[in-house]
N, C-alpha and C positions, 0 to 999 in steps of 0.2 A: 814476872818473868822467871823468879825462880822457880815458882810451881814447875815452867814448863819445861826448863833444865832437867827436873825430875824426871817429866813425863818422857821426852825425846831423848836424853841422855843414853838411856838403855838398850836401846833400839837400833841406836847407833854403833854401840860396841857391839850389837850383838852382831850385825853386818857388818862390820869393819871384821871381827874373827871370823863369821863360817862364808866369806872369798863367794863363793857362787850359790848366792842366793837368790830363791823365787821370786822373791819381791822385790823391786827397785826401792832403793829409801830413799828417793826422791817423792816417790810416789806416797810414801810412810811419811816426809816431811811434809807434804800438800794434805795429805789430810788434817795433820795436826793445824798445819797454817787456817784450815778453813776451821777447824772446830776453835780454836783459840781466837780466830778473827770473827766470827758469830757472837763466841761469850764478850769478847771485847767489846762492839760494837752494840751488844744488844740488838741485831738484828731480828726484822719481823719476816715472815715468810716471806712475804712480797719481797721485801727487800733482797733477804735471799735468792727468791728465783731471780731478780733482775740481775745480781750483782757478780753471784757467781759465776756464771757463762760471759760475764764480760772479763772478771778475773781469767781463768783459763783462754780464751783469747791473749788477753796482755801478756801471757805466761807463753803461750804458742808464738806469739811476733816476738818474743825477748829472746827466744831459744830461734829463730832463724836469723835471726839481727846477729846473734853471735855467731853463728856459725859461716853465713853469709863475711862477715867481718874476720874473722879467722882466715874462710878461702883468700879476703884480696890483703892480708898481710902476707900470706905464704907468697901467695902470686909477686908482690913485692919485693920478699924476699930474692925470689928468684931470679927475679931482673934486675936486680943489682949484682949477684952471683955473676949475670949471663954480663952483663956490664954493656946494656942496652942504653941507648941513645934518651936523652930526658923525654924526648915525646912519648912512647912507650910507658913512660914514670908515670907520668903527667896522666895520661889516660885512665890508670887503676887508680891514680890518685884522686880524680873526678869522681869516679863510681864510690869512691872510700867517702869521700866527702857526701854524694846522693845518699849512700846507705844511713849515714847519720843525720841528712836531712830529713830524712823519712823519718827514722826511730823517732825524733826531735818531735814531727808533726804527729804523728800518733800517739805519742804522749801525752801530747798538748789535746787530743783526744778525747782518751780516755781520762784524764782528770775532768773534758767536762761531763762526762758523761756516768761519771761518778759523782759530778756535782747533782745530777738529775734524780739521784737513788738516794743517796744519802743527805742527815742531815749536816748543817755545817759542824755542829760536836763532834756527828760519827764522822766526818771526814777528815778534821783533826787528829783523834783516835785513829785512823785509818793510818794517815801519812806518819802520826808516831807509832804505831803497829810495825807499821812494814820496814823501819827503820830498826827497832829493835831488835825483831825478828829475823832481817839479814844477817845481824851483828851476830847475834845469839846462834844462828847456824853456820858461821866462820867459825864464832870460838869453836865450838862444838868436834867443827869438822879439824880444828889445829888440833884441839886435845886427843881425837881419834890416834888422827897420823903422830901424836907423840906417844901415844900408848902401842904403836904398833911396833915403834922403832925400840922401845924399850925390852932391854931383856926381863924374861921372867919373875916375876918376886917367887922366893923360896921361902 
């Protein structure tokens, strides 16, 4: 992991300074994730072709699961603002709870359908993969935002 400290570190400042930039480094992160999770993994093409377009799915249902879950906290929010009757509550409360039933079943998913591609080592490697690698792009993105807030070295 520290190689990839190396690798990603730079890339990051360099988009954290030049503000409006062509490239998303989300997009810059997703690539490193797939070449890093490749060399990991030792994947063979096949495996490749299977795994990645299930990857990018899981990555598209994870990005509408939040954003879907953001809209019913706001909505939430507001109904207790507007100081609505519990049944009202109750109702976003349902759909909060669905939304996370779903996540839950689609998870439950994709693990097996990552069991179908992968072997049980790379699967291993997989779930400690993606563990360290969430980790590794928190730190990463704290270090930014503390290098941003810092004044100049002279």
């Amino acid at each position: 992991m520290r190689r990839f400290l190396i690798c990603v570190f730079p890339f990051l400042i360099l988009f954290a300074q030049a503000g409006s930039e062509d490239k998303d480094p989300r997009e810059i992160i997703e690539k490193v994730r797939i070449y890093k999770l490749t060399e990991e993994l030792d994947l063979t093409e096949e495996q490749m072709a299977k795994l990645f377009p299930k990857l990018k799915d899981m990555r598209k249902f994870e990005s509408e699961f939040h954003r879907q879950r953001l809209e019913l906290i706001h909505e939430l929010k507001n109904l207790l603002e507007k100081k609505v009757n519990d049944q009202e509550i109750v109702k976003v409360l349902d759909k909060f709870q669905e939304l996370q039933r779903k996540r839950y079943e689609a998870h439950l998913k994709e693990i097996e359908s990552i069991k179908q591609i992968l072997t049980p080592v790379q699967q291993a490697r997989f779930i400690i993969f993606q563990e360290e690698f969430e980790r590794e792009i928190r730190d990463l993105i704290r270090e930014v935002r503390k290098r941003r807030h810092q004044p100049p070295e002279k």
